[in-house]
Short mmCIF file of the C-alpha atoms (twelve columns), coordinates in Angstrom:
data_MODEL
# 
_entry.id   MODEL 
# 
loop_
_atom_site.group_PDB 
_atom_site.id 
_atom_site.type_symbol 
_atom_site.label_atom_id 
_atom_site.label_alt_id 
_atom_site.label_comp_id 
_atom_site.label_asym_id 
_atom_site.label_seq_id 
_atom_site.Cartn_x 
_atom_site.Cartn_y 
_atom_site.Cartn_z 
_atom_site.pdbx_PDB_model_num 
ATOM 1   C CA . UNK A 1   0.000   0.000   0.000  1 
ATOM 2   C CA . UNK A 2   1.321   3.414   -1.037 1 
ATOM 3   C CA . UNK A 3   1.694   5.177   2.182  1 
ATOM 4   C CA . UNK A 4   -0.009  8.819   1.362  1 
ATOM 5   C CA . UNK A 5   0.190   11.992  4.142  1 
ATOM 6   C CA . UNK A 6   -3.285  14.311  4.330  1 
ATOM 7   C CA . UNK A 7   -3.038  17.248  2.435  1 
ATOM 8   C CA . UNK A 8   -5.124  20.476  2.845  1 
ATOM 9   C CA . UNK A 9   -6.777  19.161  -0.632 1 
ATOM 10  C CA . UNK A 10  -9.616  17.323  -0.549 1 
ATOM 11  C CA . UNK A 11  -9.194  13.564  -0.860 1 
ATOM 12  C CA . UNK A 12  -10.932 11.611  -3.384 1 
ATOM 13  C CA . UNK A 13  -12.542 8.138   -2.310 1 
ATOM 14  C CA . UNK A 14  -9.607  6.113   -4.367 1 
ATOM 15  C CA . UNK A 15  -6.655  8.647   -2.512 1 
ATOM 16  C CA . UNK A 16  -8.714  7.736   0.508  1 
ATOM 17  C CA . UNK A 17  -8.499  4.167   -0.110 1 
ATOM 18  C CA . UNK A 18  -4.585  4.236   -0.509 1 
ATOM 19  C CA . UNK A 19  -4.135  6.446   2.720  1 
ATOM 20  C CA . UNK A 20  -1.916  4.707   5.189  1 
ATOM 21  C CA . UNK A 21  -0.522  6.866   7.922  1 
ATOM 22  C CA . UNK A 22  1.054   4.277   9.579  1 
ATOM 23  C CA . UNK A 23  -0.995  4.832   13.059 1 
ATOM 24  C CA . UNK A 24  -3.791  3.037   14.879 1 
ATOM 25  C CA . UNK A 25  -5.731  5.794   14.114 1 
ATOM 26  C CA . UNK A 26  -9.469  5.198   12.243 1 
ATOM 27  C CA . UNK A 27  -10.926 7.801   10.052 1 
ATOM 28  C CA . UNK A 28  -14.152 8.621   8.081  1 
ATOM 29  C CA . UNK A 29  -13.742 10.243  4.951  1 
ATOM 30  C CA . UNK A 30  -16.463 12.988  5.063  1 
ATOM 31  C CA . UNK A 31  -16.777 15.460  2.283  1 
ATOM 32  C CA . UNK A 32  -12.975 14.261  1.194  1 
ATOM 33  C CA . UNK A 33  -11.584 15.113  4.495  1 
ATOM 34  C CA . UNK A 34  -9.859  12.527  6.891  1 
ATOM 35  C CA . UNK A 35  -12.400 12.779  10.322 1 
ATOM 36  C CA . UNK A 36  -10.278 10.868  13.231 1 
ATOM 37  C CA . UNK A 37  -12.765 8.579   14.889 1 
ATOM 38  C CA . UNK A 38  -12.702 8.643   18.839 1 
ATOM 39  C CA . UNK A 39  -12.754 6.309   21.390 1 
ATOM 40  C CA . UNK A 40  -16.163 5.221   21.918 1 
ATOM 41  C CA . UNK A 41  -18.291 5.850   24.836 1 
ATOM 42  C CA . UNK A 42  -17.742 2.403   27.445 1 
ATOM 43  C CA . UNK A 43  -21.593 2.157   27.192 1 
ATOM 44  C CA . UNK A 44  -22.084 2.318   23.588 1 
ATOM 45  C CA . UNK A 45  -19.061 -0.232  23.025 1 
ATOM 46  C CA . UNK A 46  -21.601 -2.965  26.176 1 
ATOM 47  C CA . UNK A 47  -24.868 -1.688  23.995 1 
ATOM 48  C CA . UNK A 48  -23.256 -2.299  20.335 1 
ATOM 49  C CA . UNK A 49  -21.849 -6.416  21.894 1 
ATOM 50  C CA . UNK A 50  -25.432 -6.803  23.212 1 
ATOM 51  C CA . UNK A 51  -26.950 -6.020  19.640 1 
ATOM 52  C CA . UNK A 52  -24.322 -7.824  18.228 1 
ATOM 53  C CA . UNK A 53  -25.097 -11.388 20.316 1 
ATOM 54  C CA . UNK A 54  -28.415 -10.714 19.409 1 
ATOM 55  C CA . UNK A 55  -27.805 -10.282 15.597 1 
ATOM 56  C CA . UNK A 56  -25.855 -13.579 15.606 1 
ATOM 57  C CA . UNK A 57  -29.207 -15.610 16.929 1 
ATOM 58  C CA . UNK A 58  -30.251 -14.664 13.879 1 
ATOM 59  C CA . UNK A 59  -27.691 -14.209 10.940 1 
ATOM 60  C CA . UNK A 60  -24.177 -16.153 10.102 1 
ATOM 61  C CA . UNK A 61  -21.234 -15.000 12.234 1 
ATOM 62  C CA . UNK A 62  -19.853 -13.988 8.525  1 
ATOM 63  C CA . UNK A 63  -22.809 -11.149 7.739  1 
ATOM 64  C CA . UNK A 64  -22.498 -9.419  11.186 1 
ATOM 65  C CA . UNK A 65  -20.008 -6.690  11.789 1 
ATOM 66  C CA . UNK A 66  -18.729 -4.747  14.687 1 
ATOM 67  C CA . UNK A 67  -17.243 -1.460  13.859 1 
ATOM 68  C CA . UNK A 68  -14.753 -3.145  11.751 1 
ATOM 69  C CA . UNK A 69  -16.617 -2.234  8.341  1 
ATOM 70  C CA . UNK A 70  -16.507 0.958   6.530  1 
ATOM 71  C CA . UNK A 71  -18.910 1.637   3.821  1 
ATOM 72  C CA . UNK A 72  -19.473 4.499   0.824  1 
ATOM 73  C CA . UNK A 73  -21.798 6.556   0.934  1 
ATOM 74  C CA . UNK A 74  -22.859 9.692   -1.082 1 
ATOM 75  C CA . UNK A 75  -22.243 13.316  -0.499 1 
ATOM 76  C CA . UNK A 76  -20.877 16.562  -2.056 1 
ATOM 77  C CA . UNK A 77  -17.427 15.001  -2.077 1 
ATOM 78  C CA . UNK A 78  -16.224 11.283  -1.340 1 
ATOM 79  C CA . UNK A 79  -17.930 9.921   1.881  1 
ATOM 80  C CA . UNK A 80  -17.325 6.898   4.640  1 
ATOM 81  C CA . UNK A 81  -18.729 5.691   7.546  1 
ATOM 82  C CA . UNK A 82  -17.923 2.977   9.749  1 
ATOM 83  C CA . UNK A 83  -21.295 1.871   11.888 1 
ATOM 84  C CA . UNK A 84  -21.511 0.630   15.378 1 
ATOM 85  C CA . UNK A 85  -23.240 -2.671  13.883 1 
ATOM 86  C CA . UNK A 86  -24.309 -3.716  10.183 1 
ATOM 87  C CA . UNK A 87  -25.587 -7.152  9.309  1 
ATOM 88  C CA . UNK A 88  -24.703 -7.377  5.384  1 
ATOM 89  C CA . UNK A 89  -26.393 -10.260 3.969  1 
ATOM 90  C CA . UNK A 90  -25.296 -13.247 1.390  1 
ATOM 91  C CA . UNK A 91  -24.807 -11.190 -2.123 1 
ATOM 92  C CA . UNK A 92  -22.411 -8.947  0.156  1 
ATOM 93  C CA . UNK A 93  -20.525 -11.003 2.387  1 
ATOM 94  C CA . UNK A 94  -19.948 -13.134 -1.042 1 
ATOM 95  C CA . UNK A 95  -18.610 -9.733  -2.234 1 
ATOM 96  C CA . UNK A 96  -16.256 -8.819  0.538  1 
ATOM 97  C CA . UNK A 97  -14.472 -12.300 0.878  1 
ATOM 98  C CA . UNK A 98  -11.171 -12.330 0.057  1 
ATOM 99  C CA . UNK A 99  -11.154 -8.094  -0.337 1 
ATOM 100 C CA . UNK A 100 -7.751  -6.549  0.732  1 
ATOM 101 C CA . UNK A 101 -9.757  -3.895  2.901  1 
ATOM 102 C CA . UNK A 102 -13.425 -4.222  4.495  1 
ATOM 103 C CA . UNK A 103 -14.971 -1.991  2.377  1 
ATOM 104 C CA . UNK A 104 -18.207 -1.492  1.174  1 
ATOM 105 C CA . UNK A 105 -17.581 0.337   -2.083 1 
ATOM 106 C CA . UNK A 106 -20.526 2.120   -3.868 1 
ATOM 107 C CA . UNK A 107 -20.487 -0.800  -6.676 1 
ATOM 108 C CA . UNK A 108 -21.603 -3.786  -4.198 1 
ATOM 109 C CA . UNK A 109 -25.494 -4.070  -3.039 1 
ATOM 110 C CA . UNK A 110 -26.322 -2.229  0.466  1 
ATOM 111 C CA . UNK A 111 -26.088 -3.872  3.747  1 
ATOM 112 C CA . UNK A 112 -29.183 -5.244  4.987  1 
ATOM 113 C CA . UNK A 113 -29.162 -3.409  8.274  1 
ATOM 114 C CA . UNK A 114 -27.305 -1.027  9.907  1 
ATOM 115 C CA . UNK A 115 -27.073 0.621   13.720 1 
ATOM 116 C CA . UNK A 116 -25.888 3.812   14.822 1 
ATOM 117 C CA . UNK A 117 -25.302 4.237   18.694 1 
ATOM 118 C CA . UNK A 118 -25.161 7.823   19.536 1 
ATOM 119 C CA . UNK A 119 -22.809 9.090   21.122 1 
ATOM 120 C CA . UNK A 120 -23.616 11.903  23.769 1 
ATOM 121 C CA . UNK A 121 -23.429 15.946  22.451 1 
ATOM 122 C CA . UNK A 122 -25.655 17.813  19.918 1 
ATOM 123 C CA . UNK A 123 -23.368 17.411  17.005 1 
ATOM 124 C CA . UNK A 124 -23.475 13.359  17.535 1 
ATOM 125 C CA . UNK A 125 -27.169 13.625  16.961 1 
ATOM 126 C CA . UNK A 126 -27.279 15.543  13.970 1 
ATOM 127 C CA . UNK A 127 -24.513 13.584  12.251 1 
ATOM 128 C CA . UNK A 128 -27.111 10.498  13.052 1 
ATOM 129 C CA . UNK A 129 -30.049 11.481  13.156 1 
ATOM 130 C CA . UNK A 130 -29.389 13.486  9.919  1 
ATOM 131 C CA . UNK A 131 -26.268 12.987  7.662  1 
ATOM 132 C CA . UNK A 132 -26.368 9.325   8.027  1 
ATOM 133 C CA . UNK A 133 -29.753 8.876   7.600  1 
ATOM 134 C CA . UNK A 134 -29.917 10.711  4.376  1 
ATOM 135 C CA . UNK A 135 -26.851 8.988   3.621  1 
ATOM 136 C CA . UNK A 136 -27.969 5.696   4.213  1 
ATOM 137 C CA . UNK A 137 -31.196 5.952   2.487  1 
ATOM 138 C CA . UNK A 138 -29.202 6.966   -0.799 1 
ATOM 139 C CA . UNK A 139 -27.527 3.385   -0.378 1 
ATOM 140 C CA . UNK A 140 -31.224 1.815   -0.466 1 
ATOM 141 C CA . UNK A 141 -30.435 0.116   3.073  1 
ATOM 142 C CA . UNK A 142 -33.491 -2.020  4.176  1 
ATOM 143 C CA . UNK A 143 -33.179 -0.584  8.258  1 
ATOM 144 C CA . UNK A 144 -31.691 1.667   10.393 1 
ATOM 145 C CA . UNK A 145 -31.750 1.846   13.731 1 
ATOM 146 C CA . UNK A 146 -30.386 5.029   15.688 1 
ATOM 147 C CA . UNK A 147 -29.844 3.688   19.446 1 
ATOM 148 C CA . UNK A 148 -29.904 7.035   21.640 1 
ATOM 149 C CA . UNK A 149 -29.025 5.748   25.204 1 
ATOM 150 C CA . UNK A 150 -29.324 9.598   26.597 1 
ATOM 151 C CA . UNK A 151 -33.390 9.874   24.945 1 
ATOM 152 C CA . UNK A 152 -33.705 6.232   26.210 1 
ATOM 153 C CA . UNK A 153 -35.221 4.783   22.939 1 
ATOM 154 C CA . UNK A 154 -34.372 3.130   19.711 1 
ATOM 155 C CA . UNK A 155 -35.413 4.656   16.483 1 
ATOM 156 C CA . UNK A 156 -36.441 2.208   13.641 1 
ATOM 157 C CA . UNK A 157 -36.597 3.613   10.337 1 
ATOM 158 C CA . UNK A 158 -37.772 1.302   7.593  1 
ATOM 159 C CA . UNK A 159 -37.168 1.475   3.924  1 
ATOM 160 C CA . UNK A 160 -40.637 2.188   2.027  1 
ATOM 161 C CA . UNK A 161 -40.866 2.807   -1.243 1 
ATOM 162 C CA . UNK A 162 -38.180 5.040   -1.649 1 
ATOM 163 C CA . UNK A 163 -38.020 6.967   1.849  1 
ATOM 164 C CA . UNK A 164 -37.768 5.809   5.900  1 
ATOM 165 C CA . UNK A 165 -40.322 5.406   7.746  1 
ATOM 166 C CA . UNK A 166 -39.780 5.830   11.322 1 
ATOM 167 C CA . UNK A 167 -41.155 4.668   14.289 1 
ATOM 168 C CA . UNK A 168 -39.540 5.226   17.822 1 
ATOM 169 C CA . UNK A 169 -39.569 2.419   20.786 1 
ATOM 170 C CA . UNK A 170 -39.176 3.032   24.193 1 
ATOM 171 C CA . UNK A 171 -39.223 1.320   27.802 1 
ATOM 172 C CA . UNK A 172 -40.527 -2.144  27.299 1 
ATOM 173 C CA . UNK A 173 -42.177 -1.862  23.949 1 
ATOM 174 C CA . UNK A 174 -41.212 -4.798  21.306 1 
ATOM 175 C CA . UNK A 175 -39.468 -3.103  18.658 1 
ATOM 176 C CA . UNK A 176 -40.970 -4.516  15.382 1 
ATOM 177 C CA . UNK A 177 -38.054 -5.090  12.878 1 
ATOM 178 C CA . UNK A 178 -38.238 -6.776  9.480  1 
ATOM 179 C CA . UNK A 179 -34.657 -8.393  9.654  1 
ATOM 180 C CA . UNK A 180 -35.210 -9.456  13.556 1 
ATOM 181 C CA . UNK A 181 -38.601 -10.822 13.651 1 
ATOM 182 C CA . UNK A 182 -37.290 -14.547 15.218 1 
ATOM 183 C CA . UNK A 183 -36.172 -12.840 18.534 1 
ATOM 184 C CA . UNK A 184 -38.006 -10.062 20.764 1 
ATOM 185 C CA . UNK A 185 -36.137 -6.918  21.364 1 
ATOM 186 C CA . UNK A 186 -36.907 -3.874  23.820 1 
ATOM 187 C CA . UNK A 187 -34.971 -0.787  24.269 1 
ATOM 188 C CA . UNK A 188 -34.546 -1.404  28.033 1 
ATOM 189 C CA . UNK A 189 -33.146 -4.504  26.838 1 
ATOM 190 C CA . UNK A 190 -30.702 -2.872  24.735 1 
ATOM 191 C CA . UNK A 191 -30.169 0.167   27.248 1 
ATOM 192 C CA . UNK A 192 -29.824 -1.819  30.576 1 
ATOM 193 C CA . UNK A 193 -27.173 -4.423  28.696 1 
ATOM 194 C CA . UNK A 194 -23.937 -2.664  30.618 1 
ATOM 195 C CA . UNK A 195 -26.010 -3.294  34.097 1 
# 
């Protein structure tokens, strides 16, 4: 891999691609500049493993992923973004096997699901509650959920006909999710999972 250093420039999404600045460092390309990811909230890390034993009742260990997947998405200028959770499904697993880098590129089909777990601060809710999910509905995904542990409730937005439809869950309600129907799901389930 070429190893490239960040410029003022804007990076395209193949620059991006060949980045290496030889760190531990993780990034999200937004608009063509390099955003440094982080550390996540303790919390979010306990609610993301719950979701993600959950997920694996259901799918193949292969289709699940755990903030270890990037994918494309569209904006003004060349966009990532790595979710807490995203279950892909067969065509796409098929597609990332053997890849040099776990990357969802614009060419492959859309995850099946994915989950954002927001992180506290008004600027964290926007970029999820907004960016992403105009971002993610470009990509045609079939589900988001937006976890928001300080509004206590999960957010389900469901891809109809061209646009989300939303519908919020709190406290004890069964959230009612096309991809999850074999198991039963609350938010206090989801929210209590680092007690």
């Amino acid at each position: 891999m070429t190893m490239m250093q960040p410029t003022k420039n804007r990076m395209t999404f193949e620059e991006y691609l060949n980045y290496a600045d030889e760190t531990d460092n993780r990034y999200e390309l937004v608009d063509g500049e390099l955003i440094e990811m982080p550390p996540e909230n303790p919390n979010n890390c306990l609610f993301a493993r719950f979701l993600f034993l959950q997920f694996l009742q259901v799918f193949p260990l292969s289709w699940v992923c755990m903030k270890d997947t990037e994918i494309e998405v569209t904006g003004r200028r060349a966009k990532t973004r790595y979710p807490d959770l995203m279950v892909l499904g067969e065509e796409l697993a098929m597609a990332l096997q053997g890849a040099s880098r776990s990357t969802i590129t614009r060419d492959m089909p859309p995850p099946l699901l994915v989950v954002e777990i927001v992180s506290p601060g008004k600027t964290n809710e926007d970029r999820d509650y907004r960016y992403k999910r105009s971002e993610y509905a470009a990509r045609g995904i079939a589900e988001y959920w937006i976890v928001n542990p300080e509004r206590q409730d999960v957010m389900i937005l469901k891809w109809v006909d061209g646009l989300y439809e939303e519908t919020v869950y709190t406290g004890s309600q069964a959230i009612e999710s096309e991809m999850m129907r074999e198991i039963t799901l609350t938010p206090n389930q989801i929210l209590t999972a680092s007690k």
